[in-house]
C-alpha positions in Angstrom: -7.4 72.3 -37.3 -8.5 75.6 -39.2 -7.7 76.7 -42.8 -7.9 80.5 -42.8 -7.1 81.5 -46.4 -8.0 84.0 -48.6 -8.1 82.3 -52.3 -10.8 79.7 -52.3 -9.3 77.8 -55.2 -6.3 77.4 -52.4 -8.2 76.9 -49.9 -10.1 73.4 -51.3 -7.1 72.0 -52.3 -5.3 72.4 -49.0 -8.7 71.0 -47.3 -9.0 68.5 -49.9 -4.7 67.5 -49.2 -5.2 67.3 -45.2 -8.3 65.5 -45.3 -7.1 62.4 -47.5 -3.2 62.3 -45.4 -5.6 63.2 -41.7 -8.9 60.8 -41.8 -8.9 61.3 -38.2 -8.4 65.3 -37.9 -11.0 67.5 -38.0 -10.4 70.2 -40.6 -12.1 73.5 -40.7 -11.8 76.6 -43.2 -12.8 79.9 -43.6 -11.3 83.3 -44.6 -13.0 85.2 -42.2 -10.4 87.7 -40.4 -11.6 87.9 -37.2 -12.6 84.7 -36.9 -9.5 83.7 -37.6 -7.9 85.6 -35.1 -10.6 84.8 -32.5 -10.5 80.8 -32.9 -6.4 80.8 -32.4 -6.8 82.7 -29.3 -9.7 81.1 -27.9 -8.1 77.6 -28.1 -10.9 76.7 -30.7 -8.2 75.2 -32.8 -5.0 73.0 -32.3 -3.3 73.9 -35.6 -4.3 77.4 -37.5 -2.7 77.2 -40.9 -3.0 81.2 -42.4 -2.4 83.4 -45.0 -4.9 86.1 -43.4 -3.3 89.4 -42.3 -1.7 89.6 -39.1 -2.9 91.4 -36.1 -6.4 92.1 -37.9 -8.2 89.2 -36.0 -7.2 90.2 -32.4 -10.2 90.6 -30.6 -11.2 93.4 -28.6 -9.1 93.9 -25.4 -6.7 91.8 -25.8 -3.0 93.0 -25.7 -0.1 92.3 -27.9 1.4 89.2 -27.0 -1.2 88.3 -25.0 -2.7 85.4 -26.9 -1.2 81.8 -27.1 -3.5 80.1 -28.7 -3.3 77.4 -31.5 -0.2 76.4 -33.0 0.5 78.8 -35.9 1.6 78.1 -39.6 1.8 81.0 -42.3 1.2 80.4 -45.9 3.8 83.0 -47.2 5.7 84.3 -50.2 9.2 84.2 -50.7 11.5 87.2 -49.2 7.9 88.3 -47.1 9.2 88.0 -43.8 6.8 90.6 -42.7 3.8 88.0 -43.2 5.0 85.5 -40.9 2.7 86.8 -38.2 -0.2 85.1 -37.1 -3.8 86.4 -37.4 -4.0 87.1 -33.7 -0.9 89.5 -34.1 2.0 86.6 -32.6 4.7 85.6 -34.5 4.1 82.2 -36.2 5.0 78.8 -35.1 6.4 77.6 -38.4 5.8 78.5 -41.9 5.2 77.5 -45.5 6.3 79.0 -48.8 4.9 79.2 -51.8 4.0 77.2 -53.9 3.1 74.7 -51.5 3.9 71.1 -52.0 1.6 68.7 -50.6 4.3 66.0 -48.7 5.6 69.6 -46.9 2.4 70.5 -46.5 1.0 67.9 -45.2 4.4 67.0 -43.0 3.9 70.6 -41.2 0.9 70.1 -40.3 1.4 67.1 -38.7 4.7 68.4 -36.5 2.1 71.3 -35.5 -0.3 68.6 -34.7 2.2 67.0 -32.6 3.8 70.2 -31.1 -0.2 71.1 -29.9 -0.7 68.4 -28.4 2.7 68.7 -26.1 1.0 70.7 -23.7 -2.3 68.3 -23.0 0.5 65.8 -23.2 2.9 67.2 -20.4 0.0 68.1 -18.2 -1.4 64.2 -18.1 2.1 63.5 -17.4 2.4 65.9 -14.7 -0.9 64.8 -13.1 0.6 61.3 -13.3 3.3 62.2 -11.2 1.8 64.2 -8.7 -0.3 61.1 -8.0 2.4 58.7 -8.0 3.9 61.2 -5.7 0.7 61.4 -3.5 0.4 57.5 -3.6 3.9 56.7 -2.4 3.6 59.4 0.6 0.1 57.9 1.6 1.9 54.1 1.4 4.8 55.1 3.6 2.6 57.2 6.2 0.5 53.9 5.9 3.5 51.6 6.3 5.2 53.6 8.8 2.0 53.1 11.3 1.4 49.3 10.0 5.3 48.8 11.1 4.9 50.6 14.8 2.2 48.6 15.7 3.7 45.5 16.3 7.4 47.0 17.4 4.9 49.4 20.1 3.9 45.6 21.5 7.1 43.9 21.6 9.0 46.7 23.2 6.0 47.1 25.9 6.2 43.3 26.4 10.0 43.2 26.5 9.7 46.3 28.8 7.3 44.0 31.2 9.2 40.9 31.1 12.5 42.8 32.0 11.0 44.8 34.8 8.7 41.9 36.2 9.6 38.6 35.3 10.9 37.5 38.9 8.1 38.9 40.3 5.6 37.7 38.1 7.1 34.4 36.7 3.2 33.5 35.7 3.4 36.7 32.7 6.7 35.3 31.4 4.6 32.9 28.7 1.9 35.4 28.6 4.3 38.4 27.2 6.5 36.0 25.5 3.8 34.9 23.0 2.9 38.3 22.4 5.8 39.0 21.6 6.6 35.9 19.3 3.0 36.6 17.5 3.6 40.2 16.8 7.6 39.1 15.4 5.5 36.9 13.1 3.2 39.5 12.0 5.9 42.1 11.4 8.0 39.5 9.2 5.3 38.9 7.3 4.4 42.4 6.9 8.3 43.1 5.5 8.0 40.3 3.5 4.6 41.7 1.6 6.0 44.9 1.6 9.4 43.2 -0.4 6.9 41.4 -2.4 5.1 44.0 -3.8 7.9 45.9 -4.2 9.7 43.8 -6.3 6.5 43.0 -8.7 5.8 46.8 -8.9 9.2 47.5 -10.3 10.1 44.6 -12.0 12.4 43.0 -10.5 10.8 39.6 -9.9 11.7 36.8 -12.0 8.7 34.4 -13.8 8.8 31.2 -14.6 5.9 29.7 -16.8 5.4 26.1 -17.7 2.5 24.0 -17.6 1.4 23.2 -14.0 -1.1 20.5 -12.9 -3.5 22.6 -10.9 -4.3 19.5 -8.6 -0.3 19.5 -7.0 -1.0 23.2 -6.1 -4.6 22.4 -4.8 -3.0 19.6 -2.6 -0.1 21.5 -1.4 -2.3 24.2 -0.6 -4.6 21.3 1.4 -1.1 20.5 3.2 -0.3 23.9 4.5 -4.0 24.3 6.3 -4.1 21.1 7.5 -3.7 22.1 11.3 -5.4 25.2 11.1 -8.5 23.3 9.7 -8.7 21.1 12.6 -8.0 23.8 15.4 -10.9 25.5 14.0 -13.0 22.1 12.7 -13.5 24.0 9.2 -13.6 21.0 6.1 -11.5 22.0 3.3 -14.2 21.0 -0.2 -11.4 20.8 -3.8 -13.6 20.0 -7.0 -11.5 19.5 -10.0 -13.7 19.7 -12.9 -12.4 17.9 -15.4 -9.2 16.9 -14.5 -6.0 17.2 -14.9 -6.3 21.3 -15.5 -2.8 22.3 -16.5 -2.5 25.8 -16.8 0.7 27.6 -18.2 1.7 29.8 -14.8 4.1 30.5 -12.7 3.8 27.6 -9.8 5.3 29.1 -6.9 3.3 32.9 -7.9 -0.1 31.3 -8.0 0.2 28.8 -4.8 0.9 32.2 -3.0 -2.2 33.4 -4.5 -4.1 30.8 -3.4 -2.9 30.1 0.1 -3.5 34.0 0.8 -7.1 33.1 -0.5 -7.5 29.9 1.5 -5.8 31.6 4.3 -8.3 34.3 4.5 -11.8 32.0 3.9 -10.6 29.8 7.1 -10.0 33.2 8.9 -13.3 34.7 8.2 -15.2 30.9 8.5 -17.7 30.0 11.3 -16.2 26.6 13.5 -17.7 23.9 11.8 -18.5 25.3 8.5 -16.6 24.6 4.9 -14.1 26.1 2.5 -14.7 25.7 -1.3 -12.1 25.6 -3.7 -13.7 24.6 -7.5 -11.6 24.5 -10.7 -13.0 24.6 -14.1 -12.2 24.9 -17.7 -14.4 28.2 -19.0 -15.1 29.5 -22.8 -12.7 31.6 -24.9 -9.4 28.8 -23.6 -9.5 30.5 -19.4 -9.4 28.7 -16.7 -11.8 29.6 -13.7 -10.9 29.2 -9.7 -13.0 30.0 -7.4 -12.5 30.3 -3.0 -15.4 30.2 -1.1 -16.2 30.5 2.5 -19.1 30.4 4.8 -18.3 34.0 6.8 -20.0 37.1 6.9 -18.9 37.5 3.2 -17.2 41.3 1.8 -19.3 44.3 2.2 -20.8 45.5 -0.8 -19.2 48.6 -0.6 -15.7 47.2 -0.3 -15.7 44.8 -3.1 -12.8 46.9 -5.0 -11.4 48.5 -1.6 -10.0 45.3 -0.4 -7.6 44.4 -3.3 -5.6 48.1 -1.8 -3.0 48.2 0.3 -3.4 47.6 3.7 -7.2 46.9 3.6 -8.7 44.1 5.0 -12.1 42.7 6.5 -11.7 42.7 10.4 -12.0 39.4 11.9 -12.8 39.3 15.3 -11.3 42.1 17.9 -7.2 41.0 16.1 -6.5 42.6 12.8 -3.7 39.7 12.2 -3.1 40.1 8.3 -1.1 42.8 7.0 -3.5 44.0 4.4 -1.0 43.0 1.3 -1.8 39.5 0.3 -4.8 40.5 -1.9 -3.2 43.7 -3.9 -0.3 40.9 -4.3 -2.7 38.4 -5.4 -4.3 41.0 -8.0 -0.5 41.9 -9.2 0.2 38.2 -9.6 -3.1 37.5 -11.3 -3.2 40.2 -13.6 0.7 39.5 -14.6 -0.5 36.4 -15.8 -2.8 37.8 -18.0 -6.0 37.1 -15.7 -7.9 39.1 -13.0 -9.6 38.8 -10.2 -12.1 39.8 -8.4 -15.2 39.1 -5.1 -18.3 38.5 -6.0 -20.8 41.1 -5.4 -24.3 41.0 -3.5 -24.1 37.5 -2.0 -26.8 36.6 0.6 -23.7 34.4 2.9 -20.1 34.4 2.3 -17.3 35.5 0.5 -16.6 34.2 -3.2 -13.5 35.2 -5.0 -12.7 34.0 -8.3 -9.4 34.0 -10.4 -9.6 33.7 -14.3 -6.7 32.8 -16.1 -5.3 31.7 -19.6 -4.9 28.3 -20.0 -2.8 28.8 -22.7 0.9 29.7 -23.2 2.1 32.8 -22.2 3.5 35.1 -25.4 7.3 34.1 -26.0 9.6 36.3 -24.0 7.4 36.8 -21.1 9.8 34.4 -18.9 12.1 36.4 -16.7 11.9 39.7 -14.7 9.2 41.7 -15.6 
């Protein structure tokens, strides 16, 4: 802020009053006229308090009125209502009469403070919702077009199977599966999409307790079981030490984990291995790590695949939906954790989850 008065015995001891109630402020003086005038017009200055003459300071060109400038406060005698301009020639913001008492004074200036900073304020606020507003236009245009690809194939299979199925009794199977895999796909999809939803606005409800990490390890182990041997992967778990008993939310961090798992068998090589390690790490976390033997993430996408609807293609079928790992990072990060892939590996993709082992803070249970 700016000090623009004339009596220098004033002037220190307002100076001297700001600076020991405002450590943080920056606090100028001077009793130069027109660079008064100047440094409230020129936005120099959040807070201009003044008992320099009005209109003296506006600069050359500039119109009456035309200069909005710093948030004004006039230093003024009693019954001088003519003083309560500012030095660019506008009306003041708020005033002070004398003599000055340092609590008012030094409660004025921190309203103006306030008050000046409304405007940076309101305009974060407004570029915050012209994002948001951006951000939920791109995810329905994106979730509109996610949703018509599978409906396009089961109404063009359903359209085949009623027009030819007596014909053609050999397409029946053919077009019925494509239709059953693409129902799948779209449930899932509308489930992710429900998902994410509900943990965006807080409507999910949490439960924490301390959970053996080996139970979610071997249900985890369970679901794959078949998928594993259609596609001769072998499923690695090291425990280290064990038991590892985390305080989560069990059912929140096995879908974590299954949509990790689920994605290292879909990106593995027949034949080759998916790692799952568990270990204790410094500062009381606990570390989890799924590995795979693929083509690993490209550098470039490292962040880009924890957005929605973006995924590594695997194959000529894009069969995910594109959710599970912006769920994953919701989940993670709700838990007080994060997550992330490992960058610049030579083979395969590593993600790792870091958690607290500890208890979450009291009232965290419940919707968020």
């Amino acid at each position: 802020m700016l000090v623009g008065v004339r009596e220098d015995e004033a002037r220190d001891w307002i100076v001297a009053s700001l600076r020991a109630a405002l450590p943080g402020v920056e606090i100028r003086s001077t009793f130069d006229v027109a660079a008064t005038g100047e440094a409230s017009c020129a936005g120099q200055v959040d807070v201009l308090l003044s008992d320099l003459p009005g209109r003296a300071g506006a600069g050359p060109g500039r119109g009456e009125g035309d200069c909005s400038g710093a948030f004004v406060i006039v230093l003024a005698d009693p019954g001088a209502a003519g003083q309560l301009v500012g030095p660019s020639g506008r009306p003041a913001d708020d005033f002070l009469l004398r003599p000055v008492r340092g609590e008012e004074l030094v409660m004025r200036v921190r309203a103006g403070l306030h008050r000046a900073a409304e405007p940076s304020r309101l305009a974060e606020r407004t570029s915050e919702l012209e994002r948001l507003v951006a951000r939920q236009s791109e995810f329905l245009s994106m979730v509109s077009h996610e949703i018509r690809t599978p409906l396009s194939a089961i109404q063009s299979s359903a359209n085949i199977l009623l027009r030819y199925s007596s014909q053609r009794p050999e397409s029946v199977e053919r077009f019925a599966r494509v239709i059953h895999q693409e129902g799948q796909r779209l449930t899932r999809l509308i489930n992710n999409l429900l998902d994410l939803a509900k943990i965006e606005s807080g409507e999910v409800e949490w439960r924490f307790e301390p959970t053996p990490l080996a139970g979610i390890l071997d249900r985890v182990r369970e679901s794959f079981a078949a998928a594993l041997g259609e596609r001769t992967l072998r499923m690695r778990v090291d425990l280290q030490p064990a038991p590892l008993a985390p305080v989560v939310d069990r059912d929140k961090l096995t879908q974590v984990l299954l949509n990790l798992v689920s994605n290292a068998i879909k990106h593995s090589p027949p034949g080759g291995e998916v790692s799952v390690r568990c270990s204790e790490r410094p500062g009381g976390l606990v570390r989890i790590e799924v590995e795979d033997q693929g083509g690993g993430v490209p550098p470039g996408d490292v962040e880009r695949i924890f957005e929605r609807f973006q995924q590594i293609e695997s194959g000529d079928e894009r069969t995910g939906t594109g959710l599970g790992l912006a769920i994953a990072r919701q989940i993670v990060e709700h838990h007080g954790g994060r997550i992330w892939a490992e960058k610049d590996r030579a083979k395969g993709a590593l993600f790792v989850i870091e958690l607290p082992a500890g208890p979450r803070p009291e009232g965290a249970d419940g919707p968020v």
